[in-house]
N, C-alpha and C positions, 0 to 999 in steps of 0.2 A: 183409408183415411181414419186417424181417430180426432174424435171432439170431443169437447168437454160435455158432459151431459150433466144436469143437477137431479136427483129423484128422491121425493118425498110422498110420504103417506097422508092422504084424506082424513078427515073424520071417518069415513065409511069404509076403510082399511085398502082404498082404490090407491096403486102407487102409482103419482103423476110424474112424469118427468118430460124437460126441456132441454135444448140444446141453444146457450148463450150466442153461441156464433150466428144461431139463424132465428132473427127475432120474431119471435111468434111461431116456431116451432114446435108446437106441444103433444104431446098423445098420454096415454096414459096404458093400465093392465089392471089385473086381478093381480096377476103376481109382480115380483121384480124382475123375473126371468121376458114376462108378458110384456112389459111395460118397456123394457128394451131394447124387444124386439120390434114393437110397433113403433120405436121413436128412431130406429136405423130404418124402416120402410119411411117415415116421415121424412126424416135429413135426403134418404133418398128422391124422394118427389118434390122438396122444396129445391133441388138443384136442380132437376130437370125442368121447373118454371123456370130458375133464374136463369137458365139457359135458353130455355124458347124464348123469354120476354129479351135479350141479351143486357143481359143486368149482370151488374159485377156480384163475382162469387165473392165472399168474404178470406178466404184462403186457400191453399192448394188441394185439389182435388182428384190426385192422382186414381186412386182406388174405385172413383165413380164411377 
């Protein structure tokens, strides 16, 4: 699956990034590399709620 993700730098040079598709999706990193990777384990877990609660996914989730 790819999503749009948006990733910005802190004051405190932490890169925070979100994924639009899923509101309130957030994580962040020390790196860009970091902050990537913890925001694809995040998109990861916020599907597997909207799947236990059976709540509409926002779009297709082939790769999950």
């Amino acid at each position: 699956m790819k999503a749009r993700i948006i990733l910005t730098q802190d004051e405190n040079g932490i890169y925070v990034v979100e994924c639009p598709n899923f509101p309130g999706c957030i994580s962040e990193g020390k790196t860009k590399e970091e902050a990537i990777s913890n925001i694809k384990d995040a998109i990861q877990g916020y599907i597997i709620s909207l799947k236990k609660h059976d709540e509409h996914i926002p779009f297709a989730i082939e790769d999950y």
